[in-house]
C-alpha positions as CSV (number, residue, x, y, z in Angstrom):
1,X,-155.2,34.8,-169.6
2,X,-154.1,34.5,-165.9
3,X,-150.6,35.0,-165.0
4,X,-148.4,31.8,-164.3
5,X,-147.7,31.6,-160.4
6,X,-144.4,30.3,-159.0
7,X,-145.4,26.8,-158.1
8,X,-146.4,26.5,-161.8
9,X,-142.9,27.6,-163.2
10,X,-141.6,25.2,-160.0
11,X,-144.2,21.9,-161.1
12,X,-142.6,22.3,-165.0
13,X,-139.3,22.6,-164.2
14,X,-139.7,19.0,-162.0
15,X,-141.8,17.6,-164.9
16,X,-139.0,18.3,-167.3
17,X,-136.5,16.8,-164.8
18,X,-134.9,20.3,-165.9
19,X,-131.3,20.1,-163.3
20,X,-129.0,22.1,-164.6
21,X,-128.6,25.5,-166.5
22,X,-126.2,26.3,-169.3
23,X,-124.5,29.1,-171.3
24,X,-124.3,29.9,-174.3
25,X,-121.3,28.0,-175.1
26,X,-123.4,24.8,-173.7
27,X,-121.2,24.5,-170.4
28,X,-123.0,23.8,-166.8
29,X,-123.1,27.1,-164.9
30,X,-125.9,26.6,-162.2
31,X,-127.9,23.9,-160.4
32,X,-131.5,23.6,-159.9
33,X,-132.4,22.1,-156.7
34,X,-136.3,21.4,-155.3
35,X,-137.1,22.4,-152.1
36,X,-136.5,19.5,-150.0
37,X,-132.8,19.5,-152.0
38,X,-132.1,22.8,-151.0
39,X,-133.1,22.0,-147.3
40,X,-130.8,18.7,-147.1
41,X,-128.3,21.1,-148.6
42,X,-128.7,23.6,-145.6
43,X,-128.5,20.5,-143.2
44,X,-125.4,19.4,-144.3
45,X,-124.1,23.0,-144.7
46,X,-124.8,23.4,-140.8
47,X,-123.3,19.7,-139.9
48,X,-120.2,20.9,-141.8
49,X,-120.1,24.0,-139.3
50,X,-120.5,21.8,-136.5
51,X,-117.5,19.5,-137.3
52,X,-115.2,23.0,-137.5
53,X,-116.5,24.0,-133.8
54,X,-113.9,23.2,-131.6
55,X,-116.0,23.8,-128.7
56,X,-118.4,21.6,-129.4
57,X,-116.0,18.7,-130.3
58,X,-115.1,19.1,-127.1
59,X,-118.2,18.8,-125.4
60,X,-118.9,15.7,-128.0
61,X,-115.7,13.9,-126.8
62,X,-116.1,14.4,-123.1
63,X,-120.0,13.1,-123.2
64,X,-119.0,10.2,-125.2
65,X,-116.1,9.3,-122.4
66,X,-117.9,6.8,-119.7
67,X,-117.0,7.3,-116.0
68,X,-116.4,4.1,-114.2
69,X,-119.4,2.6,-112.8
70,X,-119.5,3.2,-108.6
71,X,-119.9,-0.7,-106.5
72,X,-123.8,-0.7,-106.1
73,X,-125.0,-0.6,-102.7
74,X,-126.6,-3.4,-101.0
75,X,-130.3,-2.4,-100.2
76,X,-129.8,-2.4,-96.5
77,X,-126.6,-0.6,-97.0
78,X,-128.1,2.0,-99.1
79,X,-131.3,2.4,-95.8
80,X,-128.8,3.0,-93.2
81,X,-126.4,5.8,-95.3
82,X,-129.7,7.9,-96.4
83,X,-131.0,10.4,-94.9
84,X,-134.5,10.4,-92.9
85,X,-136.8,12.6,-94.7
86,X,-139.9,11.8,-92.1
87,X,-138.4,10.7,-88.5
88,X,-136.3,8.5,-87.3
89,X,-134.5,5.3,-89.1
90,X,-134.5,2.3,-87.2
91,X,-131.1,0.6,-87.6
């Protein structure tokens, strides 16, 4: 007889729908969770860390803060203030 492996054990707890495990007086004491449970657990374990970081509630709040928009330069405008990379400009 070959030995049962851990995805078999894993398969018939999910085929029994199997969520919870109780003690012997018949009261809840653990949770089962499947793997991609257990992951969104993680998730929102690290999202609740991120909400206590000062630091980066900081940075959250100052990129979400728009900086006034600068008058946009007429083309011509915009030739004669640049720089010349390759000679002369003619004005």
């Amino acid at each position: 007889m070959t030995k049962p492996s851990n995805k078999d054990a894993a398969r018939a707890l999910r085929e029994q729908g199997a969520h919870y495990v109780v003690g012997t007086q018949g009261q809840p004491v653990a949770v089962l969770l499947t793997l991609e449970e257990y992951d969104r657990y993680l998730d929102l374990l690290d999202d609740e860390a991120d909400s206590q970081d000062a630091d980066l509630a900081a940075r959250l709040q100052q990129a979400s803060v728009r900086t006034p928009r600068q008058k946009r330069l007429d083309f011509r405008e915009y030739l004669q203030r640049r720089e010349a990379s390759d000679g002369q400009v003619s004005r």
